[in-house]
C-alpha positions as CSV (number, residue, x, y, z in Angstrom):
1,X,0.0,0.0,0.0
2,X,2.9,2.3,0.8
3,X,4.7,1.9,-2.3
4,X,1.1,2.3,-4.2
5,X,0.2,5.6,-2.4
6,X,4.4,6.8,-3.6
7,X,3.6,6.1,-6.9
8,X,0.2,7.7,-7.4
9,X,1.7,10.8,-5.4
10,X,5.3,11.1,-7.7
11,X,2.8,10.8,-11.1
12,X,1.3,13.9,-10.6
13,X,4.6,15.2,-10.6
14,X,5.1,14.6,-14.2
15,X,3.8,17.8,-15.4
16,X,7.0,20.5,-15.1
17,X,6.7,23.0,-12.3
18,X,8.8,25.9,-12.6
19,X,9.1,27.7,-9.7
20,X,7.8,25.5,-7.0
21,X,8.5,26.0,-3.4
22,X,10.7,24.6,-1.0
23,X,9.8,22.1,1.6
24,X,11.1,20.8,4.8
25,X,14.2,18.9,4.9
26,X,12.9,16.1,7.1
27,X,10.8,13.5,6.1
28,X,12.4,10.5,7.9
29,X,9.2,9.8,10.5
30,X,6.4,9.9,7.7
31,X,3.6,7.2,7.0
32,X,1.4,7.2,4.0
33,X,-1.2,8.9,5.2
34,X,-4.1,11.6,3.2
35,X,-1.2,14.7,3.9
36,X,1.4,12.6,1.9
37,X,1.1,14.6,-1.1
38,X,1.8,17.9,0.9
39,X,5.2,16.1,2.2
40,X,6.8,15.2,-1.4
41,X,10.2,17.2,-1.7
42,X,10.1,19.4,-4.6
43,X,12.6,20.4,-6.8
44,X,13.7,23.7,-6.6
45,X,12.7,27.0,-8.8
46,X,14.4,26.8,-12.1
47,X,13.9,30.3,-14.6
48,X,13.4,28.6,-17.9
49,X,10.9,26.7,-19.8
50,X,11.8,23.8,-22.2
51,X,10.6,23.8,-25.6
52,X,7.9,21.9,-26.9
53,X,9.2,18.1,-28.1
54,X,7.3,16.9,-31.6
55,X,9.7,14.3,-32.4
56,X,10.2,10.3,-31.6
57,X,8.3,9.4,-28.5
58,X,10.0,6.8,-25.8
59,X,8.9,3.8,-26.7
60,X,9.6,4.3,-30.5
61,X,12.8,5.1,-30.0
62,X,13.3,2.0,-27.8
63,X,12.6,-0.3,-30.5
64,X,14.8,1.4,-32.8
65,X,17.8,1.4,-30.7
66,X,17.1,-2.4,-30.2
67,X,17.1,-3.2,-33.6
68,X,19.9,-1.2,-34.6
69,X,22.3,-0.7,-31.9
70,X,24.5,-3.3,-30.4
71,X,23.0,-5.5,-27.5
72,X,25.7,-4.5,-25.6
73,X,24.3,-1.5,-24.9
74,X,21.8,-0.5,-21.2
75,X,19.8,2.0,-20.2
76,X,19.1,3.2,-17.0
77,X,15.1,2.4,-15.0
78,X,12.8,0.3,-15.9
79,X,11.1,2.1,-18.1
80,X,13.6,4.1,-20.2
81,X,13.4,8.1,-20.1
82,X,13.8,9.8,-23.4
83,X,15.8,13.1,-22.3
84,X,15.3,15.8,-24.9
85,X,17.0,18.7,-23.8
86,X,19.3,20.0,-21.1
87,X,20.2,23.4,-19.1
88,X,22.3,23.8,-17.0
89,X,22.1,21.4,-14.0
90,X,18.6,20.1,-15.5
91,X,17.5,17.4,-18.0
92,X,14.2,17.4,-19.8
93,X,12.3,14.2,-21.2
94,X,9.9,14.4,-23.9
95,X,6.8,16.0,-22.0
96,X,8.4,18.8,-20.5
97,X,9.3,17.3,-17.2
98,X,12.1,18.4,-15.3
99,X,14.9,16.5,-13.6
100,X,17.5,17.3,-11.6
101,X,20.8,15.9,-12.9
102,X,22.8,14.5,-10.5
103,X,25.3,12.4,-12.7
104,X,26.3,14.8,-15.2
105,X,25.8,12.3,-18.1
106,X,28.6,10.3,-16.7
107,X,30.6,12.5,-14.4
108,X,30.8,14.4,-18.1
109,X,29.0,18.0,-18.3
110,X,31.0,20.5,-16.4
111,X,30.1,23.6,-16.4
112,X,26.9,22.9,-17.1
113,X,24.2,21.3,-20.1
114,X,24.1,23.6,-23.1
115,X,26.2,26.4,-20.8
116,X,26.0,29.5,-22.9
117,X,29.7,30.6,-23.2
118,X,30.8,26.6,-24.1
119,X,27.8,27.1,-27.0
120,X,28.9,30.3,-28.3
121,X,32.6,29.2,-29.1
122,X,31.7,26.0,-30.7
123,X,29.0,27.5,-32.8
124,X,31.2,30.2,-33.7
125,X,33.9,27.7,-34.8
126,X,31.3,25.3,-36.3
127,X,30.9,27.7,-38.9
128,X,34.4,28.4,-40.2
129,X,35.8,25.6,-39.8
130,X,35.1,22.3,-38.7
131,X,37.7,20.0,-39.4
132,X,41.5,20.6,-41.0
133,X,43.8,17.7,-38.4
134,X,47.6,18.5,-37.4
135,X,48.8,18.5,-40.9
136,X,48.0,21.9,-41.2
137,X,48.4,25.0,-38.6
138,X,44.9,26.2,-36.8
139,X,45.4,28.4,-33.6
140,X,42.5,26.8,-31.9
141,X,44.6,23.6,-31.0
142,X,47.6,25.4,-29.9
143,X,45.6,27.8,-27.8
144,X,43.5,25.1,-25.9
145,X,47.1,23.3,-25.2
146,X,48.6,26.2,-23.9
147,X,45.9,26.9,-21.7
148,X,45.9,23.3,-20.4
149,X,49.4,23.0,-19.7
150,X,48.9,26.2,-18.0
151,X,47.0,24.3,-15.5
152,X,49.2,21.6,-14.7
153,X,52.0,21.6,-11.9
154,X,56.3,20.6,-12.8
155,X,57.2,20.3,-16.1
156,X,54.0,18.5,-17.2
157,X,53.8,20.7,-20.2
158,X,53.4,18.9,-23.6
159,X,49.7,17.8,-24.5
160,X,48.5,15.5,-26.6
161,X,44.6,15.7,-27.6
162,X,42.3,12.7,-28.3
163,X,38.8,11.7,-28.3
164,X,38.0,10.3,-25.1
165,X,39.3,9.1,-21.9
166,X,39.8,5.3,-23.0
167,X,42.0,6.5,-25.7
168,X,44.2,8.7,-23.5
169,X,44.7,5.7,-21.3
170,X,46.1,3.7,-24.3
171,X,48.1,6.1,-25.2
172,X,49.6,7.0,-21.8
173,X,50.2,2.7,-21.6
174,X,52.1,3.1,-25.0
175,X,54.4,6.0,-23.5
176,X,54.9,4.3,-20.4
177,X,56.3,1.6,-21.7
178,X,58.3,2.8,-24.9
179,X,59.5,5.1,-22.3
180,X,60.6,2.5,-19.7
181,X,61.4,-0.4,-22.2
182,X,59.3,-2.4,-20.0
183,X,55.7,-3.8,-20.4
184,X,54.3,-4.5,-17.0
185,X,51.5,-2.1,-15.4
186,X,50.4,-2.5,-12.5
187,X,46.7,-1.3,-11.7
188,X,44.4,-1.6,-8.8
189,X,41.3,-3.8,-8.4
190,X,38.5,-2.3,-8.7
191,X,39.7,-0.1,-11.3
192,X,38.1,1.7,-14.4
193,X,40.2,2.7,-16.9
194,X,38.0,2.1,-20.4
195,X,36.5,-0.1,-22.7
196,X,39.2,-1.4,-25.8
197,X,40.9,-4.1,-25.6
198,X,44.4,-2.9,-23.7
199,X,42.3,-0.8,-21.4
200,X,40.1,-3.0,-20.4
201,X,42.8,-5.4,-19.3
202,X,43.9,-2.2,-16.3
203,X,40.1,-2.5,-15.6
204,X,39.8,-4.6,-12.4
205,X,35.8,-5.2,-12.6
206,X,34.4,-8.0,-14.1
207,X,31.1,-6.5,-14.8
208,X,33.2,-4.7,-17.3
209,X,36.0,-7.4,-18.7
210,X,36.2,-9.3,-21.5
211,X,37.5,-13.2,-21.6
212,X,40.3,-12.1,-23.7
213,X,44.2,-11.7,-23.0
214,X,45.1,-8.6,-21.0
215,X,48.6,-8.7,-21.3
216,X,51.4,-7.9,-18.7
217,X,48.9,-5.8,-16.9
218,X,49.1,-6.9,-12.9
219,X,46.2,-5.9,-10.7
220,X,47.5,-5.2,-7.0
221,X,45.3,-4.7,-3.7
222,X,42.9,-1.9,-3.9
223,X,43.5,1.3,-0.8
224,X,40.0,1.3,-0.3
225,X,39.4,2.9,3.4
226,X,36.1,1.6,3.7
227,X,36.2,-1.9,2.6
228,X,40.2,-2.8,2.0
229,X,41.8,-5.4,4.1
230,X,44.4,-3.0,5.5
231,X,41.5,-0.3,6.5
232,X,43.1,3.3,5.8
233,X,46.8,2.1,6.4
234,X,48.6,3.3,3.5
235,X,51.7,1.6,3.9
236,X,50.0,-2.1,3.9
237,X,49.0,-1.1,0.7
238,X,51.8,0.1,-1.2
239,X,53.8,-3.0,0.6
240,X,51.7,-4.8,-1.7
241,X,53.0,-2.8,-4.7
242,X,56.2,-3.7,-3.6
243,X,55.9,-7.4,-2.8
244,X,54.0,-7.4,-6.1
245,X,57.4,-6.0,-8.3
246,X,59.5,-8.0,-6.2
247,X,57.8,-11.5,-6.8
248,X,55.5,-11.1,-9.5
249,X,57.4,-9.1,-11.9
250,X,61.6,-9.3,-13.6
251,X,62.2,-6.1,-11.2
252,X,61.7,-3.9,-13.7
253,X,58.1,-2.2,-14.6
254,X,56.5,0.1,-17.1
255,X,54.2,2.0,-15.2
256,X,50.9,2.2,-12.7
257,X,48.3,3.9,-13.3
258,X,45.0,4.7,-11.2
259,X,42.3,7.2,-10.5
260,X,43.0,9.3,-7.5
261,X,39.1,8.8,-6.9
262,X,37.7,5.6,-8.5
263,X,34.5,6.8,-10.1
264,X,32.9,3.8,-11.8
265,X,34.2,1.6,-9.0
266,X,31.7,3.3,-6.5
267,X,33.6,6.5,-5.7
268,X,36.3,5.5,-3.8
269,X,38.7,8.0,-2.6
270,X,42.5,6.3,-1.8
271,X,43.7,5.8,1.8
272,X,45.6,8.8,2.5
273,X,49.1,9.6,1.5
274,X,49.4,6.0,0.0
275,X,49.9,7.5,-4.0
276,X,53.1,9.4,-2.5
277,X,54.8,6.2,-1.2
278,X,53.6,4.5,-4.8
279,X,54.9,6.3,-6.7
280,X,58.5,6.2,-5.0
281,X,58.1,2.5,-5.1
282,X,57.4,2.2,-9.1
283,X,60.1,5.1,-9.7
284,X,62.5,2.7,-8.4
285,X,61.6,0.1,-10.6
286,X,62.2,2.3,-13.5
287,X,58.6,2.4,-14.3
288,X,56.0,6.1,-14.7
289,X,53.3,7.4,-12.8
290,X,50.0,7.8,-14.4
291,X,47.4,9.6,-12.8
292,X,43.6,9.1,-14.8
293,X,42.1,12.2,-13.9
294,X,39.1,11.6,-16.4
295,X,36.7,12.0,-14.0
296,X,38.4,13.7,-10.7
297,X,39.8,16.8,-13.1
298,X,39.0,20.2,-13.5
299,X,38.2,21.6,-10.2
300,X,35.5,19.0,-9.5
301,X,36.9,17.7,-6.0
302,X,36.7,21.2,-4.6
303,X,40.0,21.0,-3.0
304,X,42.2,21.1,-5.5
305,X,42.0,21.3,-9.7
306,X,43.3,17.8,-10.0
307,X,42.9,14.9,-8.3
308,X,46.6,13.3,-7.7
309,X,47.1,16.6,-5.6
310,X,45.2,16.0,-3.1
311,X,47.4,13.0,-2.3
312,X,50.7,15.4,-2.7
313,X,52.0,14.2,-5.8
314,X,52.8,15.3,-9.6
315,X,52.7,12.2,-12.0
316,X,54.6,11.4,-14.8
317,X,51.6,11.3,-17.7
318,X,47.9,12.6,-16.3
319,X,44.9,11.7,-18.3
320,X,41.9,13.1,-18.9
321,X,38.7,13.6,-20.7
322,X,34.7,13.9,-19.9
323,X,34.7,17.3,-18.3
324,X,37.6,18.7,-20.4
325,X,34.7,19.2,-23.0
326,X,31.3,20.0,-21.2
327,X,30.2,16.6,-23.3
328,X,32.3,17.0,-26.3
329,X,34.2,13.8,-27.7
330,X,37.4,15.6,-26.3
331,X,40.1,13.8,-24.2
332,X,44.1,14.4,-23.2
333,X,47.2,13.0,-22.3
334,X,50.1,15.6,-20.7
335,X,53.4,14.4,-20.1
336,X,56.8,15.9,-19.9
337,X,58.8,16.9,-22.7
338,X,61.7,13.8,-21.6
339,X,58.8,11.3,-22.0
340,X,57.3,12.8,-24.9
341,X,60.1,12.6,-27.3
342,X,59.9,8.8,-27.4
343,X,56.6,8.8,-29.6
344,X,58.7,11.0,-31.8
345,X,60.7,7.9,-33.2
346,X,57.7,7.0,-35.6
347,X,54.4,8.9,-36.4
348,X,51.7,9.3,-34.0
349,X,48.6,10.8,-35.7
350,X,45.1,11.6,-34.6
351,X,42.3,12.1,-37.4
352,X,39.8,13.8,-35.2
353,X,42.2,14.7,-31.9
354,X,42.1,18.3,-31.5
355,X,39.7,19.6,-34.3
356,X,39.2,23.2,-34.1
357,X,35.5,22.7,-32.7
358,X,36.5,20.7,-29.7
359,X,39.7,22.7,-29.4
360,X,37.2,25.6,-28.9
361,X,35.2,24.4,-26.9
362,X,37.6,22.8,-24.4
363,X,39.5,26.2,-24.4
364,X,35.9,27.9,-23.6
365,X,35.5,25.2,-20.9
366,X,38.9,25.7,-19.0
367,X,37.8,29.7,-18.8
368,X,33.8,29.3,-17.9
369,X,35.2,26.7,-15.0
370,X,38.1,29.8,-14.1
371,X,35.7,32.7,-14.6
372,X,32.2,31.2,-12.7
373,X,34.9,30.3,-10.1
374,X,33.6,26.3,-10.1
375,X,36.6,24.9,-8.2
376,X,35.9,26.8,-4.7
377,X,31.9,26.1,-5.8
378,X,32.3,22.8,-5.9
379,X,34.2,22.8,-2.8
380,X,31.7,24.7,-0.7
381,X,28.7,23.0,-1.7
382,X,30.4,19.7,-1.7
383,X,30.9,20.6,2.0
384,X,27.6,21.3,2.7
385,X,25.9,18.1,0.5
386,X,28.4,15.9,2.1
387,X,27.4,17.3,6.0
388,X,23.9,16.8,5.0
389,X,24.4,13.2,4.0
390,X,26.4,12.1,6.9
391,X,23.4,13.6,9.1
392,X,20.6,11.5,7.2
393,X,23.7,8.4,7.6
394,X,22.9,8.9,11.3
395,X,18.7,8.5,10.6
396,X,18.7,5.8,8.0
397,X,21.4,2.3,8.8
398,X,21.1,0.8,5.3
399,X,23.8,4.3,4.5
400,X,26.8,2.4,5.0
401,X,29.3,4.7,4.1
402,X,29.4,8.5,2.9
403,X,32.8,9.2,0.8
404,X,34.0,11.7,-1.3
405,X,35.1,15.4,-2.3
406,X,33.7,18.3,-3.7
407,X,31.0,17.4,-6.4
408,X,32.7,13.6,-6.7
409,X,30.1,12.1,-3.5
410,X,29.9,9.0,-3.1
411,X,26.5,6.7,-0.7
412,X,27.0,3.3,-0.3
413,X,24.0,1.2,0.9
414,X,24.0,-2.1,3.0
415,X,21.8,-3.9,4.4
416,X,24.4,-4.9,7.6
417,X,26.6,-2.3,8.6
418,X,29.1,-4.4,10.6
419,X,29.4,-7.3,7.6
420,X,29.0,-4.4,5.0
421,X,26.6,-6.5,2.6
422,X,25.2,-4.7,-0.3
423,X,22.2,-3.4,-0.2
424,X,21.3,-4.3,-4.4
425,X,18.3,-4.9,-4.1
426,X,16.9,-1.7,-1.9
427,X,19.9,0.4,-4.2
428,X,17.2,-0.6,-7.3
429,X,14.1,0.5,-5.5
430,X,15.7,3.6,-4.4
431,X,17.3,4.3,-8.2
432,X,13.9,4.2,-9.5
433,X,12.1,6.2,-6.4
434,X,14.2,9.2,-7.2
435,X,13.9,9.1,-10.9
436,X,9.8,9.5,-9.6
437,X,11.0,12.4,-8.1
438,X,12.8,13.7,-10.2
439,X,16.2,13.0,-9.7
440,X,18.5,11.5,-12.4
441,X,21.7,9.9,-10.1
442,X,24.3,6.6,-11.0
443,X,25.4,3.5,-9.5
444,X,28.7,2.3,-8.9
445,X,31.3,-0.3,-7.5
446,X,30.6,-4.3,-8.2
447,X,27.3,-4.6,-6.8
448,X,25.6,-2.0,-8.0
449,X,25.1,-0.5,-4.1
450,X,26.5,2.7,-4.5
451,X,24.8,5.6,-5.6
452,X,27.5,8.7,-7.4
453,X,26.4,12.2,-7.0
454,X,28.6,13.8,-9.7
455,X,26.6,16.6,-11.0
456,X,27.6,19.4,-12.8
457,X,29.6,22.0,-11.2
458,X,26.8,24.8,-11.5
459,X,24.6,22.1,-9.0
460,X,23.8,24.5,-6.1
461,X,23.0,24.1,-2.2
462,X,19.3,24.4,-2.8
463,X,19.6,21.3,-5.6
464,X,21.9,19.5,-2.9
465,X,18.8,19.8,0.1
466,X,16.3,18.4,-2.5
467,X,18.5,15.4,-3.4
468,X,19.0,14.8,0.3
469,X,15.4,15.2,1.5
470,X,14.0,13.0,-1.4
471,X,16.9,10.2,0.0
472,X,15.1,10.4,3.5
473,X,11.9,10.7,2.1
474,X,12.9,7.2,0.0
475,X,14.2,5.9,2.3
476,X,11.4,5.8,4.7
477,X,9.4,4.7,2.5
478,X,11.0,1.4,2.3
């Protein structure tokens, strides 16, 4: 009856409501009762209204996608949404309804959907010139390059621009191990680093792996604070690196590579100084430091503009992608000058890598994120969404665990807290509750039991109290 009365409530919902009011932030002690409509959090007042949608309904386009797209593909809820348009922080499906977009289309859109300033430069491009490649000069590839290297710390200062986050991987594996004349990497469980056939073999998930050879890629024991075997001791952990080289490799290694916060791995932030004694360990054994900043780049962890300094450390080679482009296929690799020269002994081209339209618009992104100030932004909101959560952690026991930094949040859900067993099936109920209320957030680690809260960097406190009081309102509906 309670889950009835939710879903007959959330449906009138439907209809967009700009400018609604705020509600109360506690809903933790509520039964279904005649008032329950009154208590449903609404989202907050959002100036614009979407235009009208004439084309391919939901259900069409389903069928079409499953006849002509590959059956690898998913799609998130039960029933499908059919998003239409986007501003800002907010997502629109094909009636007008408004959702709060807590994911950022994968950790992706970062200054915000169909942000005005990112528009105007590719638009402006678009239309005198959309493609040319490296064989001829265009400014807009050497200005976006200069401005990125600007950003980076030591003599990280030579760029390479790609497509997309699994393609700087590979290519930071190639340098790596031209550059070391070794080919082992060493990666961590539980790991995402992309999905072609080299990266997936640093991928430590099997939800995302392939039964095919992965190479001399070794996968050593994940720094996790909340469920690694060593707790928060960083030194257990890079012991394991070590004991690793020592009996599982010649001596000698290429490189390691990992996310400073693993995103699709349920946003888990490393155990505390643990990258610094890493990467003195793999130095040793001749090999680079890689630091994937795909999705922990670009001011998004509030404390710092890239991830790997927040553990007090400059790599060797730093990826990254997704937010570099506000949802453009855009991606990098930055390395030093030393390490760069070895790709220089044959020809390394890119067809689309640095086009003037993505150039543009990853230089326009670097200056909305500088200009609008989104670092510190993301940093005191983050603050504030993360207290909020660890005060419903203290109402609701299925929250296991509240991780994270900045905009990069992380709730994992359990159904024991001392044995830490996912919570998968509740996680699904949940998922689909807050899509009824308008909340669009993703799921993470092995099980499925983590919910990421990665939103654009525009997302506001106001948007952050609505995602926490539809959680407790969820939850105790359960």
């Amino acid at each position: 009856m309670a889950f009835q009365l939710f879903r007959v409530v959330v449906r009138d919902l439907a209809k967009p409501k700009i400018g609604c009011a705020r509600v109360s932030s506690s809903f933790s002690t509520l039964q279904p009762n005649a008032s329950d409509e009154a208590d449903v959090p609404s989202l907050p007042p959002f100036n614009y209204e979407p235009r009208p949608y004439n084309g391919p309904r939901a259900d069409e386009i389903f069928e079409k996608r499953k006849k002509f797209l590959g059956p690898s593909l998913f799609h998130f809820y039960q029933k499908p949404i059919n998003i239409v348009e986007g501003k800002m922080q907010y997502l629109f499906d094909e009636d007008g309804r408004r959702y709060l977009d807590a994911f950022a289309g994968i950790v992706t859109v970062s200054c915000g959907h169909c942000h005005p300033v990112v528009l105007k430069a590719i638009t402006e491009q678009s239309q005198l010139l959309q493609h040319a490649t490296t064989i001829y000069l265009h400014h807009a590839i050497a200005d976006f390059a200069e401005a990125l290297a600007s950003k980076m710390p030591g003599n990280l200062k030579v760029v390479y621009v790609v497509n997309s986050g699994t393609e700087a991987n590979e290519l930071a594996m190639l340098m790596a191990r031209l550059y070391s004349g070794s080919l082992g990497m060493i990666a961590l469980r539980n790991a995402y680093h992309g999905g072609s056939s080299n990266t997936i073999g640093l991928t430590a998930l099997n939800t995302w792996k392939y039964p095919i050879p992965q190479g001399e890629i070794h996968h050593v024991v994940n720094p996790d604070p909340y469920r690694g075997i060593f707790g928060a001791d960083a030194k257990c952990y890079a012991k394991d690196v070590q004991d690793h080289i020592d009996y599982g490799t010649s001596g000698k290694i290429a490189g390691y590579i990992s996310e400073t916060i693993q995103g699709v791995g349920g946003t888990i932030e490393l155990a505390p100084g643990y990258l610094k004694m890493v990467y003195d360990i793999v130095r040793k054994a001749g090999g680079v430091c890689i630091a994937d900043e795909v999705q922990t780049g670009f001011g998004r962890t509030g404390s710092h503009y890239w991830g790997f300094e927040t553990q007090g450390v400059i790599p060797d080679i730093v990826t990254m992608a997704k937010g570099i482009g506000n949802g453009l296929p855009l991606g990098a690799v930055v390395t030093t000058p030393e390490i760069a020269s070895v790709l220089a002994q044959k020809i390394l081209f890119n067809t689309y890598g640095g086009n003037p339209v993505c150039s543009a618009g990853g230089l326009a992104v670097l200056k909305v994120i500088d200009e609008e100030k989104r670092q510190s932004h993301s940093a005191d909101v983050g603050s504030h969404l993360l207290a909020r959560l660890r005060d419903l952690q203290q109402q609701h026991d299925i929250i296991g665990d509240i991780r994270g930094r900045g905009l990069m949040v992380g709730v994992e859900l359990v159904t024991d807290r001392t044995e830490k067993t996912p919570a998968k099936a509740e996680t699904a109920v949940l998922f689909e509750k807050l899509r009824e209320l308008g909340i669009l957030v993703g799921k993470g680690g092995l099980h499925g039991n983590v919910f990421r809260i990665k939103p654009p960097m525009c997302f506001n406190k106001d948007d952050a109290d609505f995602l926490v009081d539809a959680l407790d309102y969820s939850m105790s509906k359960l």
